[in-house]
C-alpha positions as CSV (number, residue, x, y, z in Angstrom):
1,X,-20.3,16.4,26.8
2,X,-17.5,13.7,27.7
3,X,-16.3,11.5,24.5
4,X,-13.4,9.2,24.3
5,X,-11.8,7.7,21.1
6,X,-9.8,4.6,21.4
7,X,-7.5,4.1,18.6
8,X,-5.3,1.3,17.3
9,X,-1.5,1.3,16.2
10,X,-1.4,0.0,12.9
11,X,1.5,-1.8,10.5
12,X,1.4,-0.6,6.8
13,X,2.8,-2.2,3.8
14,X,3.7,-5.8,5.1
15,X,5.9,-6.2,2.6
16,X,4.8,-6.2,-0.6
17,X,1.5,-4.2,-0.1
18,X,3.2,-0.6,-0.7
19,X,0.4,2.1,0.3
20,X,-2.0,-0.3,0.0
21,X,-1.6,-3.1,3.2
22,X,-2.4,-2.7,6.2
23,X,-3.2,-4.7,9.9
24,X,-4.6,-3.0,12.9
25,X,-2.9,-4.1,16.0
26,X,-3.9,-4.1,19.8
27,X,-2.2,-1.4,21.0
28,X,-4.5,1.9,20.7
29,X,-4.2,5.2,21.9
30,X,-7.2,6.9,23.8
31,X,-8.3,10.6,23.5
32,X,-10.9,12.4,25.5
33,X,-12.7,15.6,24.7
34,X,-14.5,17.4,27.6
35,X,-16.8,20.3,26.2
36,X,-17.4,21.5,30.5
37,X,-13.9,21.2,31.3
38,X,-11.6,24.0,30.6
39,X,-10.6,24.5,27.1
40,X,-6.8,23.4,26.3
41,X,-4.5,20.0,25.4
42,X,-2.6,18.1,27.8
43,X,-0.7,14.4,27.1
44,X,0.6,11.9,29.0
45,X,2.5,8.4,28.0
46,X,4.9,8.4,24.8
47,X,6.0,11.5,23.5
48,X,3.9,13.6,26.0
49,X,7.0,16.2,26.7
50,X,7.2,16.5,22.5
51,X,3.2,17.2,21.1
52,X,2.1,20.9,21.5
53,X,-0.8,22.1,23.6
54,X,-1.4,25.4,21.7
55,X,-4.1,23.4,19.6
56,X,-1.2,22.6,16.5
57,X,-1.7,18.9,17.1
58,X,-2.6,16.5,14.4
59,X,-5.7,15.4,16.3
60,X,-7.1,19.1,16.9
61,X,-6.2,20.0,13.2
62,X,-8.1,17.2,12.2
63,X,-11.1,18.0,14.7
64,X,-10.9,21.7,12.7
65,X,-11.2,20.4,9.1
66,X,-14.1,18.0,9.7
67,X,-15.6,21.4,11.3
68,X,-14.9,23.0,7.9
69,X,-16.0,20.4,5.9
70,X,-19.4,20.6,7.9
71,X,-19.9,24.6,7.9
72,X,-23.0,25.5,7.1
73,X,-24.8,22.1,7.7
74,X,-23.8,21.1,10.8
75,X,-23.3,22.9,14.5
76,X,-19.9,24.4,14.7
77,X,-17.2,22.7,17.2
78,X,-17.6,23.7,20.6
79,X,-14.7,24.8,22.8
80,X,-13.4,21.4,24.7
81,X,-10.2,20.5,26.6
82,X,-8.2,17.5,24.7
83,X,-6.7,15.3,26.6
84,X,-4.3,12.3,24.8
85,X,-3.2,8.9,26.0
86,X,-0.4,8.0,24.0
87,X,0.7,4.2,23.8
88,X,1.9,4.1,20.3
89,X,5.7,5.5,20.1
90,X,6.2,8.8,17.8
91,X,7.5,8.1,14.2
92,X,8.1,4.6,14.8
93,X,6.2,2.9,11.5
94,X,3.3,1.8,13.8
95,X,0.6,4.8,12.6
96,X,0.5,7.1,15.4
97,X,0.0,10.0,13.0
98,X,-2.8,7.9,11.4
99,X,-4.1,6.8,15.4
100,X,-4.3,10.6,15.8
101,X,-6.0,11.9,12.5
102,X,-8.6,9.3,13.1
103,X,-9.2,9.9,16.7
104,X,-9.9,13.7,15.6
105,X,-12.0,12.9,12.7
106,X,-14.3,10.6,15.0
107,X,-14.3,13.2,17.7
108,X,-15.4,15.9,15.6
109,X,-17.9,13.7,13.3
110,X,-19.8,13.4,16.7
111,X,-19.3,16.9,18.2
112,X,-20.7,18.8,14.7
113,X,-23.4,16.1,14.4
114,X,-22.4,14.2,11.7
115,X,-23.7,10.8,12.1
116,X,-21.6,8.8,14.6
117,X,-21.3,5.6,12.2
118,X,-20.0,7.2,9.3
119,X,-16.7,5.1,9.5
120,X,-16.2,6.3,5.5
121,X,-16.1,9.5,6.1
122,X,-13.8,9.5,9.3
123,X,-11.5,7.7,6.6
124,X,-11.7,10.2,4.0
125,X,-10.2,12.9,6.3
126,X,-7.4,10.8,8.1
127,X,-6.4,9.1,4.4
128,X,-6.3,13.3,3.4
129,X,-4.4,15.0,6.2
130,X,-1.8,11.9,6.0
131,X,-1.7,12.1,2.3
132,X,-1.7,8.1,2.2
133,X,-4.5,6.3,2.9
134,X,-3.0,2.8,4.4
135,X,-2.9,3.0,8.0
136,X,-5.9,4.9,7.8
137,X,-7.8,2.1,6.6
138,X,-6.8,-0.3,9.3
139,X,-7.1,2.5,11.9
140,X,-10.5,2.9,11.5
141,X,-11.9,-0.6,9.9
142,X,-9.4,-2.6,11.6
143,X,-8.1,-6.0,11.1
144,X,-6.7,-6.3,8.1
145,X,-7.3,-3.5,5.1
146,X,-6.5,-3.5,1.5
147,X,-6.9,0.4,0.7
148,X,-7.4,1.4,-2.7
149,X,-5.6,4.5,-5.0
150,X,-9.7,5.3,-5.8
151,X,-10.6,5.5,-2.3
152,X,-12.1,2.1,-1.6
153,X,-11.1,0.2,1.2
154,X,-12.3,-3.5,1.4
155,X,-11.9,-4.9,4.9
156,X,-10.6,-9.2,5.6
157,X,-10.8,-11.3,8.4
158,X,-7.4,-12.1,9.7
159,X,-6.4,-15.7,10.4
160,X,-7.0,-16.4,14.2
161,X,-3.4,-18.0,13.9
162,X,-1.7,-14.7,13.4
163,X,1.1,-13.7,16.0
164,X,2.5,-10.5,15.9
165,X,5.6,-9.3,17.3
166,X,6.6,-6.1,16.6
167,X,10.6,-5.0,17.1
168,X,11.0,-1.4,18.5
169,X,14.1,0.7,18.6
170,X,14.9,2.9,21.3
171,X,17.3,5.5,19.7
172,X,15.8,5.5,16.3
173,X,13.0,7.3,14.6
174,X,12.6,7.4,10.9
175,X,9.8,10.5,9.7
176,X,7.3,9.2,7.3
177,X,8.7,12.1,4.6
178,X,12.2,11.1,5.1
179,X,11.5,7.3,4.5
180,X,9.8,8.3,1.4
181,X,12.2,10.7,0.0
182,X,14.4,7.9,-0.1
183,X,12.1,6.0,-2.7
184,X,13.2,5.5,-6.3
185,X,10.8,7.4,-8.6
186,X,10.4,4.6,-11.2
187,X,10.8,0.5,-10.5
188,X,12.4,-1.9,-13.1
189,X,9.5,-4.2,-14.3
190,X,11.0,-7.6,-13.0
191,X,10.6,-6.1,-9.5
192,X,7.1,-4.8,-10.0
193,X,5.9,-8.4,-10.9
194,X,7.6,-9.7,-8.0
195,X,5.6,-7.3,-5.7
196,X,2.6,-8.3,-7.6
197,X,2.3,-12.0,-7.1
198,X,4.0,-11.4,-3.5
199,X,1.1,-9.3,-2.4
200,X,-1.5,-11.8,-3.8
201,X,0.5,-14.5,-1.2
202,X,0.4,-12.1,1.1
203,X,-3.3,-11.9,1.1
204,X,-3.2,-15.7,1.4
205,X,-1.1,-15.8,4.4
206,X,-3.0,-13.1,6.5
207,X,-6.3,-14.3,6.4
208,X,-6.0,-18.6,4.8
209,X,-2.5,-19.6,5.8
210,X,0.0,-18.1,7.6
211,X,2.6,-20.9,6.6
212,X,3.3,-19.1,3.8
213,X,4.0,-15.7,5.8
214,X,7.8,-15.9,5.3
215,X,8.2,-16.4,1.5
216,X,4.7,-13.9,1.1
217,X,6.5,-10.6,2.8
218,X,9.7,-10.1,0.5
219,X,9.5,-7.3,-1.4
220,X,11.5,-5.4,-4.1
221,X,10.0,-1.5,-3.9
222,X,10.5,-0.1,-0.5
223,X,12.2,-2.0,2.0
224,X,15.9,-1.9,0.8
225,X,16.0,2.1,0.5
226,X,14.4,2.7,3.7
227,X,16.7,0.0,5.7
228,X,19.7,1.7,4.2
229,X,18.6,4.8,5.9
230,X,18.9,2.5,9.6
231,X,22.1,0.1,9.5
232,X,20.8,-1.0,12.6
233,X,17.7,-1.7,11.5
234,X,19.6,-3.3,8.5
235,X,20.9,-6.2,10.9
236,X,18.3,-6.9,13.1
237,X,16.1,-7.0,10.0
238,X,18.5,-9.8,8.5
239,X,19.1,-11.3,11.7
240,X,15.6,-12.0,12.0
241,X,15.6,-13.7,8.8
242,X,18.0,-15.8,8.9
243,X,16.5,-17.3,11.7
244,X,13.7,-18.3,9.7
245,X,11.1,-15.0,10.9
246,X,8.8,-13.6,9.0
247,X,9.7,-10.1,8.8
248,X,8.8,-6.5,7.3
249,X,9.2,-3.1,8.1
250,X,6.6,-1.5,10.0
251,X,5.2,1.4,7.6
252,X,8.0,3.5,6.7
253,X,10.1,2.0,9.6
254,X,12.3,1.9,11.7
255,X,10.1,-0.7,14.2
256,X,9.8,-4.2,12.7
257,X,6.6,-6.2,12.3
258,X,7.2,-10.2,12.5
259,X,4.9,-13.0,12.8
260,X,6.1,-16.0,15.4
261,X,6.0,-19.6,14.2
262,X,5.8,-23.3,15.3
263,X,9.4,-24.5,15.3
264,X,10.9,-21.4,14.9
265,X,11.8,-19.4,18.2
266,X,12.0,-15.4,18.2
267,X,16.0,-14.4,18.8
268,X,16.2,-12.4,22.1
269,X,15.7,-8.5,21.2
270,X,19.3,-6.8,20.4
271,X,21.0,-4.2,22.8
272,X,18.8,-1.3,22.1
273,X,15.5,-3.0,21.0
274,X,12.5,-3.9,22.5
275,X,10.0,-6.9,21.5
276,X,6.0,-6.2,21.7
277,X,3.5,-9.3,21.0
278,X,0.9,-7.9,20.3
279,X,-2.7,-9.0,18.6
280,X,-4.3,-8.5,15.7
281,X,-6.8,-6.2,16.6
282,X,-10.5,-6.3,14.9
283,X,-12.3,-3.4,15.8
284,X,-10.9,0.1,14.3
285,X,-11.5,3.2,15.9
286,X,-14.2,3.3,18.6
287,X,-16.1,6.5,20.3
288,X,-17.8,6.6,23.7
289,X,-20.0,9.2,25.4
290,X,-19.1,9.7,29.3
């Protein structure tokens, strides 16, 4: 048997929507599992000469515990050679930990015979093995996800109008843990307001009206600590800004997620950054046989 998972990068928080926002975007990783072919992992495209292939990978692990959530009532996980596509960069806020704990879920959820729709479930594992369930959500529902501390996920239709452009550096990474370590454990109570009625804008500028993108993203929780951890993320961040872009950081960081505008033209990327407009993607995570 011959399956492929196709995968999209995904942006987390915009802004104000801490652990809880997130938009699927159209730039997806693809994994193939052959169960004839020889068993072993192989990669190719970003971070190809980094990812093991002794079966350590995110994506097998997450094959192996959909296996042990299924023992006993399902077929065990046949032997298979893994073979990734990788489009999304490594610990770069756009998901590709979440792109790969989904793509192994869905494989698996087929391979053991679970049944093939069961987008729920594929969530439940990914939103485990990341430990946060945001660009989960989008990753396997896509558009754009509101994921919930009890496990719900409810799933909007993005406004048509919505143009992405998402700010990549080419010397910086930022690990998920780090960029949370750096968190303050309690929040005065002005801020949390602010983030409150931001995020309720911020639903009303993804899917009603994107005019009101730029005041909607500000936040008070996150984004400070973790730009402190990247000065140069710091200034293109507030160069962006003061242009008059709609801005956030990308998950955890360090690539940037902004949203282009009548009127307002994007600055030309900085020495060291690279600019990707990409869509809004609708689908989530899709499997194919062959």
């Amino acid at each position: 048997m011959r399956l492929s998972a196709r995968v999209p990068a995904t942006s987390a928080n915009l802004g104000p929507g801490f652990d809880c926002f997130a938009l699927a975007l159209e730039l997806c990783n693809e994994v193939i599992v052959d169960t004839d072919a020889e068993p072993g992992v192989t990669w190719e495209g970003e971070g190809a000469r980094e990812l093991p292939t002794d079966g350590t990978d995110l994506i097998s692990r997450a094959m192996r515990h959909v296996e042990g959530l299924a023992s006993g009532s399902r077929r065990p996980l046949p032997a298979f050679h893994l073979h990734g596509v990788n489009r999304i960069p490594l610990a770069s806020g756009l998901g590709s930990s979440s792109a790969a704990a989904v793509a192994g879920a869905a494989l698996a959820s087929v391979l053991v015979g679970v049944t093939g729709d069961d987008l729920h479930g594929v969530f439940r594992v990914a939103a485990e093995l990341e430990g946060h369930p945001d660009n989960a959500a989008a990753a396997v529902f896509g558009g754009f996800t509101l994921a919930m501390p009890d496990g719900a996920v409810r799933r909007l239709e993005p406004h048509p109008d919505l143009r992405p452009v998402v700010w990549i550096p080419s010397s910086e990474r930022l690990p998920t843990e780090e960029a949370r370590r750096a968190l303050p454990p309690t929040v005065p109570l002005i801020d949390a307001v602010h983030n409150v009625a931001h995020a309720a804008l911020m639903v009303e500028a993804l899917t009603r009206d994107p005019s009101v993108l730029a005041t909607a993203m500000r936040d008070r929780l996150h984004q400070d600590a973790r730009l402190a951890l990247v000065p140069s993320v710091r200034a293109m961040f507030d160069r962006l800004q003061q242009a008059g872009v709609p801005v956030c950081v990308s998950g955890a960081g360090p690539s940037l997620l902004s949203f282009e505008r009548e009127g307002h033209p994007m600055p030309a990327p900085a020495p060291g950054w690279r600019s990707l407009r990409i869509p809004v993607r609708a689908a989530g995570v899709e499997v194919t046989r062959g």
